[in-house]
N, C-alpha and C positions, 0 to 999 in steps of 0.2 A: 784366594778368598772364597769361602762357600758361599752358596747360593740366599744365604739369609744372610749375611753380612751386608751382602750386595744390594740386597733388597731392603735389610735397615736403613743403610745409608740414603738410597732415595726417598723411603719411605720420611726418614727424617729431615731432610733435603725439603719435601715438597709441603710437610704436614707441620713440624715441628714449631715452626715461626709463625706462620699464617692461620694457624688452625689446630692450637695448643692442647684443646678437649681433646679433637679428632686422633693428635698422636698420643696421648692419652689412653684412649680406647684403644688404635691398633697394638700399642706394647700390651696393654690386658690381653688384648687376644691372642696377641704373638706369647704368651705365658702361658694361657689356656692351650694351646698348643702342644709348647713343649710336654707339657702336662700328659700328651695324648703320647708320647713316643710309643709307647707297651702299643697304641694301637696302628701308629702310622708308619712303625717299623723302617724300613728302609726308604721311606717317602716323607720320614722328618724333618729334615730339611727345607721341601717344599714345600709339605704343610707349614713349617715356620714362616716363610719365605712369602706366603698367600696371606696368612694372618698380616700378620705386619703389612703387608701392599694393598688389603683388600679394600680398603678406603682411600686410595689416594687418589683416586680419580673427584676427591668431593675439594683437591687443592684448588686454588683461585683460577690458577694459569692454563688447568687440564680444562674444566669445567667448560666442555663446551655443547654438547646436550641437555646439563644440568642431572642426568641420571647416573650418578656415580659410580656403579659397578663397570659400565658400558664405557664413559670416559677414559678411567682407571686403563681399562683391559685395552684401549685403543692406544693411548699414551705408553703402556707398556710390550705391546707387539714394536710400534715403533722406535723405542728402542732396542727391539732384541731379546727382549726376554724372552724365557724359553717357552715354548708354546704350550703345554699343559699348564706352567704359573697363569698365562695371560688367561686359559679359559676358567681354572677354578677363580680368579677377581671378575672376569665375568658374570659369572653365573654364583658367585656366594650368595648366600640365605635368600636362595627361590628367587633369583632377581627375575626370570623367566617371567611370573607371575607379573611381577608390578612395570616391567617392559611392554605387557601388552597393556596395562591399565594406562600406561605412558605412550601408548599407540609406535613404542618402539620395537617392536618384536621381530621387522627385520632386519633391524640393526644388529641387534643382539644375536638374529641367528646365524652371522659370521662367524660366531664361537661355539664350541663345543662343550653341552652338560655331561659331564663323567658318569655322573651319580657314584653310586659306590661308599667304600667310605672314608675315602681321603676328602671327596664331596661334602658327606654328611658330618667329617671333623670339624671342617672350618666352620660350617652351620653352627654347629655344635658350640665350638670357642666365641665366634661372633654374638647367639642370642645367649653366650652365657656371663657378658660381660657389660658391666657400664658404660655408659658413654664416657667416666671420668675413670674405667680403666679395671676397675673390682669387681672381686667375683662376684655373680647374681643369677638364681634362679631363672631359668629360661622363659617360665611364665609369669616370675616378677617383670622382669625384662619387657618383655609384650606386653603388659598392662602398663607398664613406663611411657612407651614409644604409642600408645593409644591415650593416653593422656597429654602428654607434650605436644603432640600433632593436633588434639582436637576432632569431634567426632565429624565432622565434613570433611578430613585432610585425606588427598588419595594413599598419603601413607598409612594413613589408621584402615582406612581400605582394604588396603595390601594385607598389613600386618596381622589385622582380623580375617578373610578369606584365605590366608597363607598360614596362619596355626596349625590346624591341622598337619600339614607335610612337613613344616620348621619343627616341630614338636616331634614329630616321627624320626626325623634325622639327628635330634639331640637322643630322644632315646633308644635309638639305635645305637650312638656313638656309647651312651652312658654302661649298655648291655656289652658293647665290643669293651670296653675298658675294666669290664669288670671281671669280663670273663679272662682277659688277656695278663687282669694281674692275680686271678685265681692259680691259670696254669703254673 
């Protein structure tokens, strides 16, 4: 079984029933993904594997922080998975940032940011997709999640002080993919 298989299956396991939107959105981004092969070359897999998992710490039963990238990455060290998946669900789309506005940042620093750009793929697949799964403009996207959350929500916080770097790592990926299907 590969390593996105494996991680389908729980991903739909924990998302798919309880939280229909949420699987919704990781199959979008697990698509935005594949989409990146030309860029994630021999780390496709994984990056498929991150997409698809990178939400699943927001299931009913994980949820026990309430900060979903954190939950996710705790739930899935404990079972095993392999330890580069657990840090990129960790730390997807600058979660660093909204951990310290969540006064969790030493939680969080039990996992390791890569950066790079298997890092800045998943960014990339995550703010370029809807929460009901279709493709969308990365900065459609962020005026979506500033909207729905409302101008007091620490997520519009987030989402607003974290454009900048979210936005650097879509266009990063967008220059890595362009260039990668020039060659």
């Amino acid at each position: 079984m590969t390593l996105y298989a494996w991680a389908f299956e729980i991903s739909q396991d924990k998302l798919a029933e309880s939280l229909p939107r949420r699987w919704s959105h990781v199959q979008g981004v697990a698509e935005r993904a594949r989409g990146l092969r030309p860029v994630s070359g021999e780390n496709a897999d994984l990056l498929e594997a991150a997409a698809v998992l990178h939400d699943v710490g927001y299931a009913p039963d994980l949820a026990t922080t309430g900060f979903h990238p954190l939950d996710g990455a705790v739930f899935l060290r404990e079972i095993g998975a392999p330890a580069r998946l657990v840090h990129l669900v960790a730390h997807h789309s600058y979660a660093v940032l909204e951990a310290e506005l969540r006064g969790l940042s030493d939680d969080l620093a039990d996992f390791v940011d890569e950066g790079g750009v298997l890092r800045d793929a998943l960014w990339y697949c995550d703010l370029n997709t809807t929460p009901d799964g279709t493709e969308v403009d990365a900065r459609d996207r962020i005026a979506e999640i500033q909207q729905r959350y409302g101008p007091e929500h620490l997520v519009t916080r987030f989402i607003t002080d974290g454009s900048p770097e979210l936005l650097a790592a879509v266009d990063r990926t967008r220059t890595r993919l362009e260039s990668a299907v020039v060659s």
